[in-house]
N, C-alpha and C positions, 0 to 999 in steps of 0.2 A: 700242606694240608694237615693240620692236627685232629688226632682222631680220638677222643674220650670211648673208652672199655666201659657199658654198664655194668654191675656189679654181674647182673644173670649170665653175660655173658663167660666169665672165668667159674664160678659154681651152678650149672645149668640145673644141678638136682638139689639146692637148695631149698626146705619148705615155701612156702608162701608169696615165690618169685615162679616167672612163666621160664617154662623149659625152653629156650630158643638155641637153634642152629643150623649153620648152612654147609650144604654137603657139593662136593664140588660135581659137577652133570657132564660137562663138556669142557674140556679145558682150551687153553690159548692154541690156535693153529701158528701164531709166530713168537718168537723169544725176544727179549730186550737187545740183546746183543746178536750179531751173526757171527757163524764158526770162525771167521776168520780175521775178528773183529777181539773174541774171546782169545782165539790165538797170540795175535798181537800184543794183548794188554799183558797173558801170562808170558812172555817173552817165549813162544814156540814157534816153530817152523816145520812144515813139510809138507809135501804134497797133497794133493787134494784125493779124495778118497782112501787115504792111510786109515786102516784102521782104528787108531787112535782117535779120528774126526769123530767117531759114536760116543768115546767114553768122555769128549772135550763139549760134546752137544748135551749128557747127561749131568754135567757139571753146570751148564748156562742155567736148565731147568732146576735144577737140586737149588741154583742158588736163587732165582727166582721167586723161588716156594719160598726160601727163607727170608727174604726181605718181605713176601704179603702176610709170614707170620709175624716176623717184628713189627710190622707197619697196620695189619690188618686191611690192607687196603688189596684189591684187584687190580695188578699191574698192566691185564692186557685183556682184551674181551673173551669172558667165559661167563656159560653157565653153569647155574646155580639153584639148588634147592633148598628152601629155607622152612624147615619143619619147626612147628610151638602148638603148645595146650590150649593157647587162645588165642585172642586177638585183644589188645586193646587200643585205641584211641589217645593219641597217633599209634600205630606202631612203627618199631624204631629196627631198622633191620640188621642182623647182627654183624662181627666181623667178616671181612672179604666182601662186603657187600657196594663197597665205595671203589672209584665214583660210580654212580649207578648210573646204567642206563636205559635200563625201562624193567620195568615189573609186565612178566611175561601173560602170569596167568595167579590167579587165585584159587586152591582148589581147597574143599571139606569133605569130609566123610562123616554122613549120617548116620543115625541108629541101626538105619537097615544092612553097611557098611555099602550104601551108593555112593560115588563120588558125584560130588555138583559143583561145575564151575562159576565163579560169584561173576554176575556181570559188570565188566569194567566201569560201566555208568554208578555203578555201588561206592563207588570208592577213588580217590585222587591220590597224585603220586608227588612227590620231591624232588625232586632228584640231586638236588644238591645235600640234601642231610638224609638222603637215602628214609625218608619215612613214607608212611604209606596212612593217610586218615578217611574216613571217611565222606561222600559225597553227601552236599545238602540233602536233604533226607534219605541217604540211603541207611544200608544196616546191615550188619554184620549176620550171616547164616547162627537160625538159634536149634537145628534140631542135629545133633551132633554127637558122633561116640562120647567115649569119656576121656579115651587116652589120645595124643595127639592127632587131633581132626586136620589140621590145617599145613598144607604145603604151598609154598610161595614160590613162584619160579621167575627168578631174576636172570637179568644177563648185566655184569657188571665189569670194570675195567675201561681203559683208554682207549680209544677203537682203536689207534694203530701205533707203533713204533713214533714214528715223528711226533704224534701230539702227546705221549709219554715224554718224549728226550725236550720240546719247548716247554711242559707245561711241570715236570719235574724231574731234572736234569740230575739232582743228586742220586734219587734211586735207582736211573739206569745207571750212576757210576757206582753206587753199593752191589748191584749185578755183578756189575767186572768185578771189582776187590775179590770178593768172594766167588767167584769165578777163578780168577786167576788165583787165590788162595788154595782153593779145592786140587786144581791144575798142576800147583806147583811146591806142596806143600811136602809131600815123601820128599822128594829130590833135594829140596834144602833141608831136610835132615840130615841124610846120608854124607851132604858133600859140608857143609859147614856146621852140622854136628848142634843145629840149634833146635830151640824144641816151639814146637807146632802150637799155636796160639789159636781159641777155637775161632773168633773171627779175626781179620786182619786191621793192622793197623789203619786207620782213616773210617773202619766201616759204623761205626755207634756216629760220628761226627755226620755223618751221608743221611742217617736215616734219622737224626733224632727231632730233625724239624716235620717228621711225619710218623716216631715212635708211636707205639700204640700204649696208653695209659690205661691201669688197670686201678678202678675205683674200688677200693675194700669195705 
């Protein structure tokens, strides 16, 4: 899945472009890899409930996060709130927002600073290029602060491990690399005296058929 970066996305407070972004609500209740799957790949061993299992479980998620910032994509099901100054026609939902799987709720805040939820009959969804446009005559709420009115509540990602690892098998291996990079990367300093590379070998090769491209 190739994912083109709109320009608004990298400069959000640029003049004359919409301020779009999505702030993460609920994150994934499971990881790509299991601890002892992560274990495996960084070539460790030990028993189960070692204290180490916490800091090898904080490396799966650290790398995680790093591959849906390379990739811009949502690896596993979470939600998501997507705050902008407007709305236009499509709109185009920012990074983390792929694949998408449903647009939760639409909400604006009016002059009075009431919030109103837009009725889903207002408005149609994508899900495959994560856009969101409007329904045959419907219409965008016009009575609205000034600063941003509008929060989007998405839930996005692969629902489960398995249709991650079928449906793209390189990003849960960019998981491991950088897993087991994180994992294993002091200890081959100290013992072979080599110096620490910020991602590991094979990982740009893992994720570049799903890089995220940044439009200048």
């Amino acid at each position: 899945m190739s994912f083109i970066q709109p320009p608004f996305w990298a400069t959000p407070t640029r003049p004359g472009v919409p301020h779009v972004f999505s702030v993460l609500v609920t994150p994934p209740v499971e990881e790509p890899l299991t601890l002892e799957d992560a274990k495996l790949r960084a070539g460790l061993d030990w028993s189960a409930g070692d204290p180490r299992d916490a800091l090898i479980s904080g490396f799966i998620a650290a790398a995680r996060s790093k591959v849906e910032q390379d990739t811009g994509l949502a690896l596993l099901t979470q939600t998501r709130d997507v705050y902008c100054d407007t709305l236009t026609t499509p709109i185009w939902l920012p990074a983390q927002s792929l694949p998408l799987q449903s647009v939760s709720s639409i909400k604006s805040t009016d002059t009075a600073g009431v919030v109103q939820t837009l009725d889903p009959g207002q408005y149609v969804t994508d899900l495959g290029s994560g856009r969101i446009g409007l329904a045959l005559g419907g219409a965008w709420p016009s009575d609205l602060r000034p600063f941003q009115p509008f929060v989007i509540r998405i839930v996005a990602g692969w629902a489960s491990v398995a249709l991650l690892t079928a449906q793209a098998p390189l990003l849960v291996h960019a998981v491991g690399l950088l897993t087991a990079h994180y994992a294993t990367a002091g200890r081959d300093v100290v013992a072979l005296g080599a110096t620490v590379e910020r991602v590991p070998y094979g990982y740009e090769d893992a994720i570049a058929p799903h890089r995220l491209v940044v439009v200048a």
